[in-house]
GUSESE-151376 format. One line per 3 residues: number of its first residue (from 1); for each residue x, y, z of N, C-alpha, C, CB. Coordinates in nm, 2 decimals, decimal comma. Atoms other than C-alpha are relative to their C-alpha. Glycine has a CB too. Layout:
BEGIN
NUM	X/Y/Z/X/Y/Z/X/Y/Z/X/Y/Z  ...
! end
This chain:
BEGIN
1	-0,03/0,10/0,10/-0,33/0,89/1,90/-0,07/0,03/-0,12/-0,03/-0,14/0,06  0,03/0,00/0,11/-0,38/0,92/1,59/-0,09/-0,10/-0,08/0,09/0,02/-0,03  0,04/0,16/0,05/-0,66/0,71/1,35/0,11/-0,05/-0,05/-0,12/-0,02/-0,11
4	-0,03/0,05/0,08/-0,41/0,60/1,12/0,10/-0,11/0,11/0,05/0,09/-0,11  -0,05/0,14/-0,16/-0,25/0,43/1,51/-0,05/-0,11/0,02/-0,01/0,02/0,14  0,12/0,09/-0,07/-0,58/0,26/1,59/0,01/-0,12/-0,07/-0,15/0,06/0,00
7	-0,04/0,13/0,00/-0,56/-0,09/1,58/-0,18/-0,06/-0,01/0,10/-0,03/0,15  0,10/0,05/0,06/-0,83/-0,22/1,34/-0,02/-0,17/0,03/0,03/0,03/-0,15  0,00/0,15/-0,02/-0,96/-0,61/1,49/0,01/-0,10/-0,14/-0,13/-0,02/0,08
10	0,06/0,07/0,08/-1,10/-0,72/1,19/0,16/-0,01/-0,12/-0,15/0,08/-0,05  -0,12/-0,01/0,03/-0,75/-0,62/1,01/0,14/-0,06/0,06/0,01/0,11/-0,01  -0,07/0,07/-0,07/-0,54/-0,75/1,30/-0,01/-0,19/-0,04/-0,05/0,06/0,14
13	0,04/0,13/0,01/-0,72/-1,08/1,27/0,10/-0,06/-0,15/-0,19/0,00/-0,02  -0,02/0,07/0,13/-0,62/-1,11/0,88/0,18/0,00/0,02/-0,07/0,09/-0,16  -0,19/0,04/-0,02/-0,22/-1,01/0,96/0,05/-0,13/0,08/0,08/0,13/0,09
16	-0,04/0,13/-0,05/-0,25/-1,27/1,24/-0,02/-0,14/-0,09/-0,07/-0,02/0,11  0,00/0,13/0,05/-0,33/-1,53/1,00/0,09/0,01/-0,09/-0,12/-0,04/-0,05  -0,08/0,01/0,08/-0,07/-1,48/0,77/0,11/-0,04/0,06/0,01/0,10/-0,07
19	-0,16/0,08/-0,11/0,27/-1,70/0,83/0,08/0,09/0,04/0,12/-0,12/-0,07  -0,06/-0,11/-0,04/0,51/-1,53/1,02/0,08/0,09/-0,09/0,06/-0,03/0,10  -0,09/-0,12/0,15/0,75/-1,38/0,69/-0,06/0,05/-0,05/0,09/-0,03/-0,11
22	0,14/-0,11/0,05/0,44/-1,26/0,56/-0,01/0,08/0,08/-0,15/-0,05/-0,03  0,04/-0,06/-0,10/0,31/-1,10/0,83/0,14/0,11/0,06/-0,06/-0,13/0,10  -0,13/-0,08/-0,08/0,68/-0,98/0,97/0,02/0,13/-0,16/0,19/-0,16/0,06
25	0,00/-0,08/0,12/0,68/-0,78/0,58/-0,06/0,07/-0,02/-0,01/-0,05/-0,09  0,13/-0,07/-0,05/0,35/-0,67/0,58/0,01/0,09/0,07/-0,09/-0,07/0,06  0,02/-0,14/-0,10/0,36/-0,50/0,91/0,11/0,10/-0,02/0,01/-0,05/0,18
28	-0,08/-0,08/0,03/0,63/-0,35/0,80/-0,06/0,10/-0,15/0,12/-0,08/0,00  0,03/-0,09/0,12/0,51/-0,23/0,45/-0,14/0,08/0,08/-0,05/-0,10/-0,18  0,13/-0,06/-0,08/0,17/-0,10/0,68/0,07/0,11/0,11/-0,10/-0,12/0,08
31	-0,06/-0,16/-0,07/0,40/0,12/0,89/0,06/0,10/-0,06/0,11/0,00/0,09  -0,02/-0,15/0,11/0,52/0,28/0,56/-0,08/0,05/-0,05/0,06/0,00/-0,10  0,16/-0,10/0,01/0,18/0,34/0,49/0,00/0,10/0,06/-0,13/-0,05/0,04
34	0,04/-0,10/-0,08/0,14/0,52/0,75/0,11/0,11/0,05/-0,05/-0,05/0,11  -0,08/-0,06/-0,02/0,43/0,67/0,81/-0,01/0,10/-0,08/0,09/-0,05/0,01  0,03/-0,13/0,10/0,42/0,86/0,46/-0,12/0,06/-0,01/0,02/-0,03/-0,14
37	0,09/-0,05/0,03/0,08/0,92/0,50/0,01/0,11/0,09/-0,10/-0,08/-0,01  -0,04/-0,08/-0,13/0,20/1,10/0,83/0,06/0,16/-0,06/0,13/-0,09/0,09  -0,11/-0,11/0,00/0,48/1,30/0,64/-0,11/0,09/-0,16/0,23/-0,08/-0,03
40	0,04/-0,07/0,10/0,26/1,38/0,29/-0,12/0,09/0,04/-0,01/-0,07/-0,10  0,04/-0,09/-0,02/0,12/1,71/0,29/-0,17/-0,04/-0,08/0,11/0,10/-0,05  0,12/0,03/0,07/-0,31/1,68/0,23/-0,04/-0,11/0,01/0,01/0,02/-0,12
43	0,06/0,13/0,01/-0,35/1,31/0,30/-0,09/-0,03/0,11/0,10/-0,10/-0,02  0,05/0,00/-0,12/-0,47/1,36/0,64/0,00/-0,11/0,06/-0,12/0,03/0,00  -0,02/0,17/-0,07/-0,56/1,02/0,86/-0,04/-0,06/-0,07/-0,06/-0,06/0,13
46	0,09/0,09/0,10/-0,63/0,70/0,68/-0,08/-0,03/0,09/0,06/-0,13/-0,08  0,06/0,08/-0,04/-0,89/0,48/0,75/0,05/-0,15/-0,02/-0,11/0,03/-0,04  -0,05/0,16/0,03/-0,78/0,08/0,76/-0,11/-0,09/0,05/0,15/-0,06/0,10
49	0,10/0,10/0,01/-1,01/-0,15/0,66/0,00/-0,13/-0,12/-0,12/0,08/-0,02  -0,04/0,11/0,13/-1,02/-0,49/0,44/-0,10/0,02/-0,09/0,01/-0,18/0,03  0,06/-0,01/0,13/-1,12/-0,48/0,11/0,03/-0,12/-0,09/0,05/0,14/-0,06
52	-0,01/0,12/0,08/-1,16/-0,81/-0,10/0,06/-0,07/0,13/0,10/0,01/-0,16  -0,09/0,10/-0,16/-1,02/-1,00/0,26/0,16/0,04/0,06/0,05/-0,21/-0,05  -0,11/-0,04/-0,05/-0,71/-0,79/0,24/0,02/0,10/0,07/0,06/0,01/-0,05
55	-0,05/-0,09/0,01/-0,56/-0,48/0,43/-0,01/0,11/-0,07/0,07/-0,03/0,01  0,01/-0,09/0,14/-0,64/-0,17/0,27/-0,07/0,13/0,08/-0,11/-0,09/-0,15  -0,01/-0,16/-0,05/-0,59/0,21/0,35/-0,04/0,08/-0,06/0,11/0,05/0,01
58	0,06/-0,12/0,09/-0,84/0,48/0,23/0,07/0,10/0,05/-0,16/0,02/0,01  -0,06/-0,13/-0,04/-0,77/0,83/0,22/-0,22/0,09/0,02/0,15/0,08/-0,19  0,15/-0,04/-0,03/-1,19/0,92/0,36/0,03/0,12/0,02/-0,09/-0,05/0,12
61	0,03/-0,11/-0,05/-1,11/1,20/0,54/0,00/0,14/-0,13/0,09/0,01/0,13  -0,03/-0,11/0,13/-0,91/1,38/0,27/-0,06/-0,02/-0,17/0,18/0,01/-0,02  -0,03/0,06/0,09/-1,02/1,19/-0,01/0,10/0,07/-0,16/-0,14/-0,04/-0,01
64	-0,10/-0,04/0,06/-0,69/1,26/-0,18/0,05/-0,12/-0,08/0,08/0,05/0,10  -0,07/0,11/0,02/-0,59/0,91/-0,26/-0,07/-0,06/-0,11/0,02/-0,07/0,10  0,04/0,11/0,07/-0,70/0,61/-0,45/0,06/-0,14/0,14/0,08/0,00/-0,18
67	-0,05/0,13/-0,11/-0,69/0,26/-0,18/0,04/-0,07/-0,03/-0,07/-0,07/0,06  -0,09/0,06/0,01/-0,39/0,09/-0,10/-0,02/-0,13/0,09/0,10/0,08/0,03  0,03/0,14/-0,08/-0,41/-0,26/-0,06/0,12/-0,11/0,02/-0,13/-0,09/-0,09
70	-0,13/0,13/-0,02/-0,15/-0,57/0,11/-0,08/-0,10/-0,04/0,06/-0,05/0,16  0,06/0,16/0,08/-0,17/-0,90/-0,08/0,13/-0,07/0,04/-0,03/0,00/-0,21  -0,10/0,08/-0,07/0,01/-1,20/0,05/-0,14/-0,13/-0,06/0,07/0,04/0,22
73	0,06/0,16/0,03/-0,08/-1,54/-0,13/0,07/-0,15/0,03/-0,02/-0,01/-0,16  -0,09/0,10/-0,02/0,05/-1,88/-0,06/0,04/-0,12/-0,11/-0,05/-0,04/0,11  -0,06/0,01/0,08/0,06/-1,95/-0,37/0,11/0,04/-0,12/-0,07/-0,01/-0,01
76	-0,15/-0,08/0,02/0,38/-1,69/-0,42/-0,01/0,00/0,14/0,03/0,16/-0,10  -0,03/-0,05/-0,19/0,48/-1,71/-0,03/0,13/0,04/-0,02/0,00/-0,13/0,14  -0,09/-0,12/-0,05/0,78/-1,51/-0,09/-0,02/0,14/-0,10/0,17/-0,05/-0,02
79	0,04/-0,11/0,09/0,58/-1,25/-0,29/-0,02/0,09/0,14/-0,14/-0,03/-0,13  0,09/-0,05/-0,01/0,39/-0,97/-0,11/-0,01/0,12/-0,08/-0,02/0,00/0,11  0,04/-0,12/0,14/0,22/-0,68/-0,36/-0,08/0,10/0,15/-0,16/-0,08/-0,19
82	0,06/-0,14/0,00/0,11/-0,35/-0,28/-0,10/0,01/-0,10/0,11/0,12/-0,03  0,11/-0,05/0,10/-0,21/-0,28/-0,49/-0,04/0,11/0,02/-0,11/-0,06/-0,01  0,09/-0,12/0,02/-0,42/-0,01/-0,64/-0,09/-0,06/-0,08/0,06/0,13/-0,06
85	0,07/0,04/0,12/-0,71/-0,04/-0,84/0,07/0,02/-0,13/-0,13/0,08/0,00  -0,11/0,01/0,12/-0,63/-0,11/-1,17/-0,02/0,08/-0,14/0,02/-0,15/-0,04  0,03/-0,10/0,10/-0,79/0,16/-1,34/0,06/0,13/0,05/-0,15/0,01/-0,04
88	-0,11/-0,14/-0,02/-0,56/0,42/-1,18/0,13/0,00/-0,16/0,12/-0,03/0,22  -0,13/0,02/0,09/-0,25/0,51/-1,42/0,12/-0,03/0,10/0,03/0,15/-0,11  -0,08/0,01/-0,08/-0,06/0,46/-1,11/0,13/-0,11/-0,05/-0,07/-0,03/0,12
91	-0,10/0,10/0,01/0,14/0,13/-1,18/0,11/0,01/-0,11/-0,07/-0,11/-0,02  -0,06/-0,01/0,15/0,24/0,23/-1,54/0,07/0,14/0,02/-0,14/0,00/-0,15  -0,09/-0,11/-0,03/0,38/0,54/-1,37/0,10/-0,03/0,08/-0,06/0,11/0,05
94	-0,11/0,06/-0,03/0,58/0,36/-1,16/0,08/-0,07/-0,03/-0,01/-0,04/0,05  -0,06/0,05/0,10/0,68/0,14/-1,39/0,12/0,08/-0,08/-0,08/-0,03/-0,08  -0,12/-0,10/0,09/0,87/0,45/-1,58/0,07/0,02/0,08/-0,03/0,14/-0,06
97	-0,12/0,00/-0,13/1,00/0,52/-1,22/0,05/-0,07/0,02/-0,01/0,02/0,12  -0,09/0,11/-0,07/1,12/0,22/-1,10/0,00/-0,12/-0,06/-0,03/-0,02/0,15  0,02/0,13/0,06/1,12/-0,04/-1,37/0,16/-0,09/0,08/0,01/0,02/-0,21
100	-0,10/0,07/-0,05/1,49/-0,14/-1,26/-0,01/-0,03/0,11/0,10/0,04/-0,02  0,00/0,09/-0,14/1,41/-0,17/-0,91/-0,12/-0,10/0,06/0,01/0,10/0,10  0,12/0,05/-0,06/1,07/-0,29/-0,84/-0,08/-0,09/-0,13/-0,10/0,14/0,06
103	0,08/0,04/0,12/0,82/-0,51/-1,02/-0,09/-0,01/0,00/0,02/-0,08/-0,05  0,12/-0,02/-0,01/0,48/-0,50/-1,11/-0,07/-0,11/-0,07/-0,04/0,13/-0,04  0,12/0,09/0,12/0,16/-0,75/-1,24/-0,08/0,10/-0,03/-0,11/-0,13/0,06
106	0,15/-0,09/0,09/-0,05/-0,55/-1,46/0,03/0,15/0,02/-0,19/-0,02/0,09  0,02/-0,10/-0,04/-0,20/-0,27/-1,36/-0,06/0,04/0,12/-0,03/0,03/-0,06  0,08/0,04/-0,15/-0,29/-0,35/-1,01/0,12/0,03/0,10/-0,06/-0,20/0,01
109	-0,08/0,05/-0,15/0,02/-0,44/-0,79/0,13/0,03/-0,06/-0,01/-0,18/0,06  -0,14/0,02/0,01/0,39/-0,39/-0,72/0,05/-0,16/0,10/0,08/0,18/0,07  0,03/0,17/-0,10/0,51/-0,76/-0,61/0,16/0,02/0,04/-0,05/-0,21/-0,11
112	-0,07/-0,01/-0,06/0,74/-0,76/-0,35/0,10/-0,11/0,00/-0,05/0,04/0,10  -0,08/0,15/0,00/1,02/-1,05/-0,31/0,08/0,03/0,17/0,14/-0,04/-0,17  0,02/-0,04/-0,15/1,00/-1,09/0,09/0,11/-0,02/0,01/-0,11/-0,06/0,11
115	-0,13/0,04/-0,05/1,37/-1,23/0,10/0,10/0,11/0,00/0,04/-0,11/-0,08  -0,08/-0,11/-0,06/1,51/-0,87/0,09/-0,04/0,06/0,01/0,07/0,03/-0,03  0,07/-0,12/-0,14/1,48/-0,57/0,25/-0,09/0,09/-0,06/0,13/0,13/0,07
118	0,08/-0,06/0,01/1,19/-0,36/0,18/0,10/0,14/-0,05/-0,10/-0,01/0,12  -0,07/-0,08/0,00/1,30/-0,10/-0,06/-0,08/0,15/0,03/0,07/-0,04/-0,12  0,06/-0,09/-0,03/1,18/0,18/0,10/-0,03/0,12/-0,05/0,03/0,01/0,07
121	-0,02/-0,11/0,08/1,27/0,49/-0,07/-0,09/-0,04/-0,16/0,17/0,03/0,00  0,08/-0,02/0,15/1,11/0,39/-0,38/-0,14/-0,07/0,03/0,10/-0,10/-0,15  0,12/0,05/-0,09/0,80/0,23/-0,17/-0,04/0,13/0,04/0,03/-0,11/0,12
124	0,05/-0,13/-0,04/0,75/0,58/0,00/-0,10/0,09/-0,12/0,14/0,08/0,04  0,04/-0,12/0,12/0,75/0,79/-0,31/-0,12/-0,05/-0,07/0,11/0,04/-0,12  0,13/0,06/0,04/0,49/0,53/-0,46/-0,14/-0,03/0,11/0,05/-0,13/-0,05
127	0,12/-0,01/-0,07/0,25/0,51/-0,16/-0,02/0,18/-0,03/0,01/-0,07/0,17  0,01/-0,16/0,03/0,27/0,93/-0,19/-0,06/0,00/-0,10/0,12/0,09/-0,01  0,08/0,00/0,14/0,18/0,90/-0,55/-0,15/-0,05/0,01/0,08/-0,10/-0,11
130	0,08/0,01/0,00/-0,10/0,71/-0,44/-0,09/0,02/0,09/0,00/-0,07/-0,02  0,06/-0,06/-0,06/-0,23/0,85/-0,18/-0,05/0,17/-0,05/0,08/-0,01/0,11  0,01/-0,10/0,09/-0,24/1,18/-0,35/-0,08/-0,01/-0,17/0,15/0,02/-0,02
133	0,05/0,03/0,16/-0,37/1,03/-0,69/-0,15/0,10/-0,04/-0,03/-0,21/-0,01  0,06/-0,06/0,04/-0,67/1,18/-0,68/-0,04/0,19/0,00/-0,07/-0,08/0,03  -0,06/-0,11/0,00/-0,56/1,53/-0,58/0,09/0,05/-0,07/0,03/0,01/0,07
136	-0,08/-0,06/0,11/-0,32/1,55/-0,84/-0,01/-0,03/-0,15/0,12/-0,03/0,04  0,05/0,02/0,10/-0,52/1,42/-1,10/-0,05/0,16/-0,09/-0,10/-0,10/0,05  0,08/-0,11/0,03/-0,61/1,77/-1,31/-0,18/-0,01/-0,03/0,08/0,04/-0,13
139	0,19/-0,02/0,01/-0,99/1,84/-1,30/-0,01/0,02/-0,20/-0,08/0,22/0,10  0,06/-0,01/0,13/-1,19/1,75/-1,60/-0,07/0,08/-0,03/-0,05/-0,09/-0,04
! end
């Protein structure tokens, strides 16, 4: 089994507390984590651990990435966001990619609208981007 399989308690704990259309969204945007982190080349296993009380996927081993974090508030309960820190250029690059399909706050998060289907293909290519971010950043 693989780490990026292993079944984090302290992470388990926070998905169980989220209501079930959160939670049923979530586990799903967390198996595309891992899934692309599976298929992109250099990212190696994450580690899953919470960060600020949320979900959130380093890249330790390879450190290739920048950390991807699940956000689910119940003050938007049909939101959930994908984050990055917000001093990556990540968001504002996705933005050029996928302004028509996806939407973002700031420079932090893409915010999901849980009532339809997880768009995957343009979710993939953006966890890749960020998992990778600091590997394809050019050396200063």
């Amino acid at each position: 089994m693989s780490k990026a399989a292993l079944v984090t308690p302290s992470v388990e704990a926070v998905f169980d507390a989220f209501p079930p259309p959160a939670r049923a969204y979530l586990l799903q945007l967390r198996d595309l984590i891992r899934a692309t982190a599976q298929k992109t080349p250099g990212v190696g296993p994450l580690t899953e651990t919470l960060k600020w009380g949320e979900p959130a996927y380093l890249t330790d081993a390879s450190k290739s990435g920048t950390t991807i974090r699940l956000g689910w508030k119940p003050a938007a309960p049909n939101t959930a966001q994908l984050l990055v820190h917000c001093s990556t250029t990540l968001v504002n690059e996705w933005r050029d990619l996928y302004a028509d399909t996806l939407a973002f706050s700031g420079t932090r998060a893409i915010d999901l609208d849980m009532r339809k289907p997880l768009p995957r293909a343009e979710l993939a290519h953006c966890i890749a981007m960020a998992l990778t971010y600091h590997a394809r950043k050019p050396a200063k």
